[in-house]
Every structure is written in structure tokens, then in C-alpha cells.
C-alpha positions in Angstrom: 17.4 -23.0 15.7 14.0 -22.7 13.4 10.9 -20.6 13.3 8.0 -22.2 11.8 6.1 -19.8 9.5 3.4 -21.2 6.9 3.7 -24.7 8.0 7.3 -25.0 7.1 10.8 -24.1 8.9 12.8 -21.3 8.6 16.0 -20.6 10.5 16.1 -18.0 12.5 19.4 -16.4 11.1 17.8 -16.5 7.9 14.6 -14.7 9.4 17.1 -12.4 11.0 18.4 -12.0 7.8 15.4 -10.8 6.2 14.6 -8.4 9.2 17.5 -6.7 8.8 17.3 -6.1 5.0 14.2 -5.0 5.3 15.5 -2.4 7.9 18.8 -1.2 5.8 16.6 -1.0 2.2 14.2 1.2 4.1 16.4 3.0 6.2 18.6 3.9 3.0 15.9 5.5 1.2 14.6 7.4 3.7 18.1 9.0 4.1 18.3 9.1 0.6 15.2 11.5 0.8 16.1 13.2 4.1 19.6 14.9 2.1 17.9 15.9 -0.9 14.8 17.7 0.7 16.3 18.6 4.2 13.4 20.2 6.4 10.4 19.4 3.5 11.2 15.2 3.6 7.7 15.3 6.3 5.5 17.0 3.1 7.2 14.6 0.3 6.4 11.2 2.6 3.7 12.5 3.8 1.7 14.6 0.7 4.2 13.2 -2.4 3.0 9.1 -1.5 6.9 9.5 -0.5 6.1 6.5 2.2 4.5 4.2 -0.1 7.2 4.7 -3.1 9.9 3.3 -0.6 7.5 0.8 0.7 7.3 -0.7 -2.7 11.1 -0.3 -3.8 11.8 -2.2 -0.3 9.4 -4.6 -1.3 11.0 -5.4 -5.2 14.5 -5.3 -3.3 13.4 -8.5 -0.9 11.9 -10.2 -4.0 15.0 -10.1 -6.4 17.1 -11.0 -3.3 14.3 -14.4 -3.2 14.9 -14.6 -6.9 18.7 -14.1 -6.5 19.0 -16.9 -3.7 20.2 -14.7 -1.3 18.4 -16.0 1.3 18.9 -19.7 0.3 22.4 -20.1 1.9 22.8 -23.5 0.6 23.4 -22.2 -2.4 25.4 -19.6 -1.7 29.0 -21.2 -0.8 31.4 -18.7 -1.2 31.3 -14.9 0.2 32.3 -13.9 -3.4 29.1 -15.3 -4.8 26.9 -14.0 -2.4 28.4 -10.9 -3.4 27.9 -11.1 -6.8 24.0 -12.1 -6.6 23.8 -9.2 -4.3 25.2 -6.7 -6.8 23.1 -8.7 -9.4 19.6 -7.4 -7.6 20.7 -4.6 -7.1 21.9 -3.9 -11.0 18.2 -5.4 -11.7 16.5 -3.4 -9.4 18.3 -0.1 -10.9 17.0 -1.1 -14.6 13.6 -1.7 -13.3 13.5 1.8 -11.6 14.8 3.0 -14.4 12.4 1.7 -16.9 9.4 2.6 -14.4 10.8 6.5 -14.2 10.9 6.4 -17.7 7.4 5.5 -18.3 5.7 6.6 -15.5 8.1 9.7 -13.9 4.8 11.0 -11.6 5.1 7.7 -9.5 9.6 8.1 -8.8 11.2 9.2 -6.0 13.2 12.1 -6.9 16.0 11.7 -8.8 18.4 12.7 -6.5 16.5 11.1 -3.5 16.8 8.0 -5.5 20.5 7.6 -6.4 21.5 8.8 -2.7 18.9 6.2 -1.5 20.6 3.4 -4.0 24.5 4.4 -3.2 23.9 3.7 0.6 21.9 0.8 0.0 25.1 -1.0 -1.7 27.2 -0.2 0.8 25.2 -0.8 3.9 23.9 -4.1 2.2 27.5 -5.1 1.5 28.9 -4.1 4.7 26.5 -6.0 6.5 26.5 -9.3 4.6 30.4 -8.7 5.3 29.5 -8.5 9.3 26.7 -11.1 9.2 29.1 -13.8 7.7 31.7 -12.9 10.4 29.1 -13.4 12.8 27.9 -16.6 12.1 31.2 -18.3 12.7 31.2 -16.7 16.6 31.4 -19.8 18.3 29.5 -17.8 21.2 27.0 -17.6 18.6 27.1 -21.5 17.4 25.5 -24.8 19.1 27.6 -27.7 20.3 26.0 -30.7 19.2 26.3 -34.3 19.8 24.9 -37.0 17.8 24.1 -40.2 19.2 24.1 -42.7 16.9 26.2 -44.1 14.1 23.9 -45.8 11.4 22.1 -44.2 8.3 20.3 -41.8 9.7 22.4 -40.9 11.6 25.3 -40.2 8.6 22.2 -38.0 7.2 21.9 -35.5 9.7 25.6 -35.2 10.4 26.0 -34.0 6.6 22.9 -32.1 6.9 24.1 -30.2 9.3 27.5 -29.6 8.1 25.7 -28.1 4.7 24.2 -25.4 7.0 26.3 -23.0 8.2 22.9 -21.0 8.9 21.6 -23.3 11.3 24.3 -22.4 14.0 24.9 -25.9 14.7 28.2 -27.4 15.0 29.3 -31.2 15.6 31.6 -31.7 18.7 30.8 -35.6 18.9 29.2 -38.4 17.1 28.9 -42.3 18.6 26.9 -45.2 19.4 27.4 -44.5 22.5 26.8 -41.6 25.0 29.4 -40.9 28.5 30.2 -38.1 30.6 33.3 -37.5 28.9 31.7 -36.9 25.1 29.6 -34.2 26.6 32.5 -31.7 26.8 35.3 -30.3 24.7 38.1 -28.2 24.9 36.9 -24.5 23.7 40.0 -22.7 24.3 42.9 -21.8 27.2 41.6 -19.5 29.6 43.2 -16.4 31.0 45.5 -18.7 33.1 46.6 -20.9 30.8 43.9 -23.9 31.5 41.7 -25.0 28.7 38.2 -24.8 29.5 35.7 -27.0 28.9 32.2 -26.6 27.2 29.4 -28.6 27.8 27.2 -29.3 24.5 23.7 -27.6 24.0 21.6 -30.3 22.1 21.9 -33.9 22.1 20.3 -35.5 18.8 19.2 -39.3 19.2 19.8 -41.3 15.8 20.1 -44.6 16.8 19.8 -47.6 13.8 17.6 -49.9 16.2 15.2 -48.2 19.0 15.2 -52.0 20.7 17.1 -51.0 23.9 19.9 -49.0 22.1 18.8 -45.6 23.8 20.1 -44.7 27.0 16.8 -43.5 28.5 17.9 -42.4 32.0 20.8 -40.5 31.1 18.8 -38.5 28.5 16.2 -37.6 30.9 18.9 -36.2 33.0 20.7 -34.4 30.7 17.2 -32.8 29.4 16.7 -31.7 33.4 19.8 -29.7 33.4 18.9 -27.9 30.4 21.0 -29.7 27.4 17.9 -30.3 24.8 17.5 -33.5 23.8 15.8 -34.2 20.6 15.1 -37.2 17.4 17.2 -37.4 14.5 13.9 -37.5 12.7 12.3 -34.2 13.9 15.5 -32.3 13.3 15.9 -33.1 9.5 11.9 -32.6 9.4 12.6 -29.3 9.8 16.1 -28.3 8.3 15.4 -30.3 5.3 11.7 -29.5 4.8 11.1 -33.7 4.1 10.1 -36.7 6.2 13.1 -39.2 5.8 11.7 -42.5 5.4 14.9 -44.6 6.2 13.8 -46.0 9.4 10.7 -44.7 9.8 8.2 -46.7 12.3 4.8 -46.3 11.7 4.3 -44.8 15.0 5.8 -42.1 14.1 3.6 -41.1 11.6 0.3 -42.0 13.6 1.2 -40.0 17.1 2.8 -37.0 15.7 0.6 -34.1 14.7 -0.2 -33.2 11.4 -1.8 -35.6 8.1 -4.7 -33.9 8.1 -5.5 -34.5 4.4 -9.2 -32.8 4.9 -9.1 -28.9 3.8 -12.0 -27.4 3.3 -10.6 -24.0 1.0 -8.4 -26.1 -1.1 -10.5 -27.7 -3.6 -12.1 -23.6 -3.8 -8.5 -22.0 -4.1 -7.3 -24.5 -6.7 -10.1 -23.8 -9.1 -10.1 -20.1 -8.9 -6.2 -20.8 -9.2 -6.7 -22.9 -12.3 -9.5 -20.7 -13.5 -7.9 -17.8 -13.8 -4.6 -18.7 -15.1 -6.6 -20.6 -18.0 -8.4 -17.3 -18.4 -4.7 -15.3 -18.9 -3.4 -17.9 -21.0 -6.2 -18.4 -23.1 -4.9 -16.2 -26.1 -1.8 -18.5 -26.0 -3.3 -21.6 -26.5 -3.9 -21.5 -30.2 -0.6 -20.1 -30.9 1.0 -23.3 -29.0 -1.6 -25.4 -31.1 -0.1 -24.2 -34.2 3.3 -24.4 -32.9 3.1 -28.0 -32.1 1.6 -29.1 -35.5 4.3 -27.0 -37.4 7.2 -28.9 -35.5 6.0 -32.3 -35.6 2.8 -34.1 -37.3 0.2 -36.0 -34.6 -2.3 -34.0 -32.1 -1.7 -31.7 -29.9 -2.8 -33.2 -27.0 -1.2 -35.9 -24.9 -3.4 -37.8 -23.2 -2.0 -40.3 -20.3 -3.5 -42.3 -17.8 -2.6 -40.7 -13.9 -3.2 -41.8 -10.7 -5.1 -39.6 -8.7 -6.5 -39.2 -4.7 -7.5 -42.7 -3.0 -5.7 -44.9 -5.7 -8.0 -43.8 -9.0 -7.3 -43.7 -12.2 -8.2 -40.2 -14.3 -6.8 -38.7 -17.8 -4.1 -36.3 -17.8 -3.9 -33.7 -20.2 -1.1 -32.5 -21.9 0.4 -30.2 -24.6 2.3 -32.7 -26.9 6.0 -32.3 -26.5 7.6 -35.4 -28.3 7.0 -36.7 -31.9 4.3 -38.9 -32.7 4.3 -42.8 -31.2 7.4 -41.3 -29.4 7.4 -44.6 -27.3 6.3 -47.2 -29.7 9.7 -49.2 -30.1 10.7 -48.6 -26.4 7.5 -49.0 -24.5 7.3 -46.1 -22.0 10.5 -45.1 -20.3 11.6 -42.6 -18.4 12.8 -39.0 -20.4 16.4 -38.2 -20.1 19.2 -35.4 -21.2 18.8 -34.6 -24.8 15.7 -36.8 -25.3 15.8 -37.3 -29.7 11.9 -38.0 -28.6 11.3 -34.5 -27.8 10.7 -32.0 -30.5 12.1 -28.5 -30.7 8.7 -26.6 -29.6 8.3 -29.0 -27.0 11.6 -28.3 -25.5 10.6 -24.9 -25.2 6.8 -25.9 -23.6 9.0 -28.0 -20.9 10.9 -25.3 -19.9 8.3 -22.7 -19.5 5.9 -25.4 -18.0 3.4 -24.4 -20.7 3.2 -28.1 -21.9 1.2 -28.4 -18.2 -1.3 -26.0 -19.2 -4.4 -28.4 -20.5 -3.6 -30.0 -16.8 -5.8 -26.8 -14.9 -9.0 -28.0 -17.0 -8.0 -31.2 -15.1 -8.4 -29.3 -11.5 -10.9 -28.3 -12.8 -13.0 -31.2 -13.4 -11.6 -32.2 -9.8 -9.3 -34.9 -11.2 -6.6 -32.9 -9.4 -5.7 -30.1 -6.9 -3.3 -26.9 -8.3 -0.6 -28.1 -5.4 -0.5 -31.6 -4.5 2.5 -34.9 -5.1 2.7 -34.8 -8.8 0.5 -37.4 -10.8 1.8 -40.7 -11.5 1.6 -43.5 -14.2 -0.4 -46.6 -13.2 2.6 -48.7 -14.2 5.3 -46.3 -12.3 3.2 -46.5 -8.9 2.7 -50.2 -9.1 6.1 -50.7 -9.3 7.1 -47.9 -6.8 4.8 -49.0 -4.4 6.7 -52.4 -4.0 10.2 -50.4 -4.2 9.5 -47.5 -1.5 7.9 -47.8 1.8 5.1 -45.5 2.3 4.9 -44.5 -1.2 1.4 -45.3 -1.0 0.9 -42.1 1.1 1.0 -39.5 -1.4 -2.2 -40.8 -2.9 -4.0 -39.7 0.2 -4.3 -36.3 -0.6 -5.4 -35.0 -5.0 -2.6 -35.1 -7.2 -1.1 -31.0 -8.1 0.5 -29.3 -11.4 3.1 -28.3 -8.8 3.8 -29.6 -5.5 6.7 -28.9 -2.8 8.6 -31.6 -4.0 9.0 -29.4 -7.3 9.9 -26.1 -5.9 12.5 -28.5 -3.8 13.9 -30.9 -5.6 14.8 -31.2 -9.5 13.6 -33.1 -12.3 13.8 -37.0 -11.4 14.6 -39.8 -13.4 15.4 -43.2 -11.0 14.5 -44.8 -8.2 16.5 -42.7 -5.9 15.2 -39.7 -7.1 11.2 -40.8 -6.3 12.3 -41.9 -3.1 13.7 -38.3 -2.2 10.7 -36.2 -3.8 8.5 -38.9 -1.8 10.0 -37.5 1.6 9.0 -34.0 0.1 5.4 -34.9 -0.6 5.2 -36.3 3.1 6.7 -33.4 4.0 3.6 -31.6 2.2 0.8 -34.2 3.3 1.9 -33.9 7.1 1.6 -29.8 7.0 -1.1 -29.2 4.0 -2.6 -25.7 4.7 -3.5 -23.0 2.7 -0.5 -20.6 3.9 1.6 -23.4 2.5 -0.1 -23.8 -0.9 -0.3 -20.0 -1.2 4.0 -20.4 -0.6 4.6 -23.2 -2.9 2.7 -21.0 -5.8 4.8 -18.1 -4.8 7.9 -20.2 -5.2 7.1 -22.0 -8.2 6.7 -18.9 -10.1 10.6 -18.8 -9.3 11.0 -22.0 -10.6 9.4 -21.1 -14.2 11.1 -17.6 -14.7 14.5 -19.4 -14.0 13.6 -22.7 -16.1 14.7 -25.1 -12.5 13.9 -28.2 -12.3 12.6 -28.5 -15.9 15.5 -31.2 -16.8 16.7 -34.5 -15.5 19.6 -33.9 -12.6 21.1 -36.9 -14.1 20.1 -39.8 -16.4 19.0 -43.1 -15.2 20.1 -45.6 -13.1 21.4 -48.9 -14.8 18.8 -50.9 -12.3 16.0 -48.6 -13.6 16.2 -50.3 -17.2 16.5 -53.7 -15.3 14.1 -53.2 -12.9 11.1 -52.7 -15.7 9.9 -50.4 -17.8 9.2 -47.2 -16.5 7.0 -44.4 -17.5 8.2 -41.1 -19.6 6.8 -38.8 -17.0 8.4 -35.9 -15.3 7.7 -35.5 -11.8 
């Protein structure tokens, strides 16, 4: 169902997937090459760097197809749209070769070589997204699963599921309560007319109280004759990339593996990190210096109080993006759509995440790690500490500029929405390793050229403004 690969799950269509783009993109050039030059395509891969050229188109193909969500099928939901992103690389990976041959003509594939090479990539790409959506609906192809259990968590992993067509997994029962007869199903009529039955491949335990609600014995034998039994728990673990917290018993968190908050490269890699991207950006920062006192009167900094590893409380640095005692009438609250508090400049440093920049001078003092749970307010964690269980765990590890909850999840601004980025940050704690860092930077970069998660999802909850007053802090 999923391969883990830098300390988080893929699934293996999707990995499949990948693997066979790589294969087509490739293949299509080197066909592209092999009709124009005939016989002499050995001396222009060979003597004419012909190899690495298509190495490198290959590679910018798979990263607009990242950037165009093609291999994030949640987000694809129609066969149309998938379509239409494809096409969408594909027209941006034609301007970019384009604009490359133009400037630098010595490093192209022929021109010839290269339209051939393009032509059969649409159509073998298009054909075989065709093939490959076909594919995953073979029911040959699919998992029967049953799901034993009916409460929360339970309702959590049946929708899950059903938002993953990529998983393979399809629901064929779902009770409190677990017989002989909900194991199989009618699949269809055989060759005589009878309808034959399936038995289901994985049975998923999500029961709502473990105190004698789990029928132990006929588990175990349906795990000796091969169906795999497994928790509710694990499975979203890894198809959701998060650690549910809705009935989570401590003793799940102290005898799995993982929560090893000691790494010994990571306070190295996150100053380099921060060191050299405040080495690149250093030209810009009295330009957004300027900016902010031209758009609104006050300093440019914004400094806040933050809660860092173990509980402590540092300074948080930040380019100013709201006017001047933006809070002084409403105490701190939380920032919402169309904030009048922001200013115009600082609407733009939100977007690009260039307000965040004085923050690496931050890692670098130690105060906080470049990925890490995002730093909160004093105030906020008091209050969430009381509201979420195990919120208390994300201060086990330094505080990051950007974490897997923000490459996951979007802005946040209730109750709800710290609960779920919690999960994430669990999710983060219980795998932390460099491989996953060095993703999470990878993926953020997405984040900032397409401006996600830079805005609220929704405004705030009524009981948020009941509750207390919250901190204007974005996650």
C-alpha cells in the first residue's frame, strides 16, 4: 500500500507513477535523437553531452510535474484537470527550453531532436495517464478492506480512504462488530451464473474503547491465514503523514519507534541553511527596510515573544507587516482575511515569506532550528496546552521558520486548525531526520513560488473570540 522513503510514506502507485515518467520523458528523447541523427545518435550521446542534456530535461520535467501537483492526487479530482496541469508542464517546460536555446544554443539538443523528443513525450505522457487512471479502478488491482469499528476514529479513516483513490484501498464493510459473514462480498457472477465471493485483504481495527471491545482471537486467526490485520492509528500515520490524537493512549507513543528528538547534524544544517540564505538575501534587506517605512510609519522590526525547545521563552524577529500599535485597541488576536491591520508592503512580505527573514539570525543564535513546529506565543501555548492533549509535545524538539505542518497544511486561524497542524508536528517529531528536513525545504520552496498557505483557510471560530484572546501569529 506505502513505501517509506525519507521518513515519510509514499504510495506505491504514486512511486509507480514516478518510475514510469521518468521512463517515458527519457525514452521520448532518446527517440527524439535516434530519428534525427539515425546511425550517429552513439557520437551525439556519447561525444555531444547528448546523455546528460536529456538527463537534465528529464529531470526539469519531474520537477514541474511536483510543482504542477501531478503527483499529489488529492488534488487532482477530475481526469480533465490532471490533463490540463499536464499540458501546463509541458507548455512551461517548452518556454524554458526555449529561453535556455536562446541564450545558451551550445548546451540544446538539436532542434529537430528536440521537437520529435517533445511531440512523443505529450502523447506518450497523455496516453499513459489515460491507461494508468483506467488501471487504478481494476478491482483485481484494488484492496477489500474492512473496518472494525464505528466511533471517531473510525469515521476518520473511512473518509481518508475514500479521498484516495491512489491507495488501492476500497471499503466492503464497516461495524462494531466483526463475523464470518462481513468478511466476504459478492464480486461478481461467474461463468455459470453463481456469484462469487471475495474474501477481504486487510482488516483495520478502530475501535472507540480498547477495554474488551477487540475480538483478539478472531484477529489472530484471520492474520494466520494471510488477511493483514492492522490499527486505525498506523494506517492514517502513514496515508495522512500526521499522528491523530483523537484517542490516542500514551502507550502508543512510548512503545512505538521513533521521537528521537536528539540529532546530531541538525543544529549544523540549519545554520549553514540560515547562513547562506541570509548571505543571498542580504542585498534585499535594505530595500524591504525602505519599503516598510515608506508604507507605514514605526520600525521595521517586529519583535515578539516565542516559545522555544523545552518550554523557553526567546525573541522572534520579524519584518513588520501591520501598522504601528496594530493591536493596541484589540489586544493580540489572531490575523484573518483582509486584515485592515496589515499594510500594503506587508501583504506582499507575507506572501513571499520575506517578512520571516530576520527569523534565520534567530537559528542562528540557536533560538530556533530552520525546520521545526512553528514558534508560538506564550499566551497562545498556555491556552493551547489546556485545550489539546499532547500539545506540550512539539516543544520537545527547537522551534523552525518552516516545518511539515506548513508544507501540509494551510494558514490556521482557530482551535481546530492548531489541533490538526499539531498531529503534523507529531508527525515530524516521531520521524525527525535529516532526509526529512532536506524534503520539507525542497517542498517549502513550492509553497513560496505558489504563495500556499500564506493566508487564513477560513476566519475564526466564534469560540476562539470567547475562549480568550489569542495571539496574531501565523503558524
Amino acid at each position: 500500500m506505502v513505501v517509506r522513503l525519507f521518513n515519510v510514506y509514499y504510495p506505491r502507485r504514486i512511486l509507480i507513477l514516478l518510475a514510469s515518467d521518468l521512463f517515458l520523458v527519457c525514452a521520448s528523447l532518446l527517440l527524439g535523437i535516434l530519428l534525427n541523427y539515425g546511425h550517429d545518435s552513439y557520437l551525439v550521446l556519447t561525444y555531444k553531452h547528448g546523455l546528460e542534456k536529456v538527463v537534465v530535461i528529464t529531470g526539469l520535467v519531474l520537477l514541474l510535474s511536483h510543482y504542477f501537483d501531478l503527483y499529489e492526487p488529492e488534488q487532482l479530482r477530475t481526469n480533465r484537470e490532471t490533463y490540463f496541469r499536464l499540458l501546463a508542464a509541458l507548455g512551461g517546460l517548452s518556454i524554458l527550453l526555449a529561453a535556455a536555446g536562446y541564450l545558451f544554443p551550445r548546451f540544446m539538443l538539436g532542434k529537430r531532436s528536440l521537437i520529435a523528443g517533445l511531440l512523443i513525450m505529450v502523447a506518450s505522457l497523455i496516453v499513459w495517464r489515460s491507461t494508468y487512471s483506467w488501471l487504478l479502478q481494476l478491482p483485481v488491482l484494488r484492496e477489500r478492506v474492512y473496518i472494525l469499528g464505528t466511533g471517531k476514529l473510525a469515521e476518520q479513516l473511512v473518509h481518508s480512504i475514500r479521498d484516495r483513490c491512489d491507495l488501492g484501498l476500497d471499503i466492503v464493510g464497516w461495524s462494531n462488530t466483526l463475523g464470518t459473514s462481513d468478511l466476504t462480498f459478492d464480486l461478481a457472477r461467474g461463468p455459470s451464473g453463481r456469484m462469487r465471493n471475495r474474501t477481504v485483504d486487510r482488516v483495520i481495527v478502530a475501535p472507540s474503547d480498547r477495554r474488551g471491545t477487540i475480538p483478539v482471537q478472531a484477529l489472530l486467526e484471520l492474520k494466520l491465514k494471510g488477511i493483514k490485520v492492522q490499527n486505525a492509528t498506523e494506517v492514517l500515520e502513514k496515508t495522512s503523514g500526521k499522528i491523530g490524537i483523537d484517542g490516542l493512549y500514551p502507550s502508543g507513543l512510548i512503545f512505538c519507534e521513533g521521537f528521537n528528538a536528539r540529532l546530531s547534524l541538525h543544529r549544523a544544517v540549519s545554520a549553514l541553511a540560515s547562513l547562506v540564505l541570509l548571505t543571498l538575501s542580504f542585498p534585499l534587506l535594505p530595500l524591504v527596510a525602505l519599503l516598510i517605512k515608506a508604507f507605514s510609519p514605526g520600525p521595521v522590526l517586529y519583535r515578539q515573544k516565542r516559545v522555544g525547545k523545552d518550554g523557553e521563552i526567546f525573541t522572534c524577529f520579524k519584518f513588520r507587516t501591520m501598522h504601528k500599535d496594530a493591536e493596541a485597541d484589540t489586544g493580540p488576536t489572531w490575523a484573518r482575511d483582509d486584515d485592515p491591520r496589515i499594510t500594503r508592503i506587508g501583504r506582499l512580505l507575507r506572501l513571499t515569506r520575506m517578512d520571516e527573514l530576520p527569523q534565520l539570525w534567530n537559528v542562528l543564535r540557536g533560538d530556533m532550528a530552520f525546520v521545526g513546529p512553528r514558534p508560538e506565543r506564550p499566551e497562545f501555548v498556555e491556552w493551547l496546552n489546556r485545550e489539546i492533549p499532547y500539545y506540550h509535545l512539539r516543544h520537545t524538539v527547537p522551534p523552525g521558520i518552516t516545518g511539515w505542518a506548513q508544507v501540509r497544511y494551510q494558514y490556521g486561524n482557530s482551535v481546530e486548525d492548531a489541533k490538526e497542524k499539531l498531529q503534523y508536528d507529531l508527525y515530524y517529531i516521531k520521524h525527525r531526520s535529516l532526509p526529512l528536513d532536506l524534503l520539507i525545504i525542497f517542498k517549502t520552496v513550492k509553497t513560496i513560488l505558489l504563495a500556499k498557505g500564506s493566508r487564513p483557510r477560513r476566519k475564526a471560530g466564534d469560540q476562539l473570540m470567547t475562549a480568550m484572546t489569542a495571539p496574531s501569529v501565523r503558524h
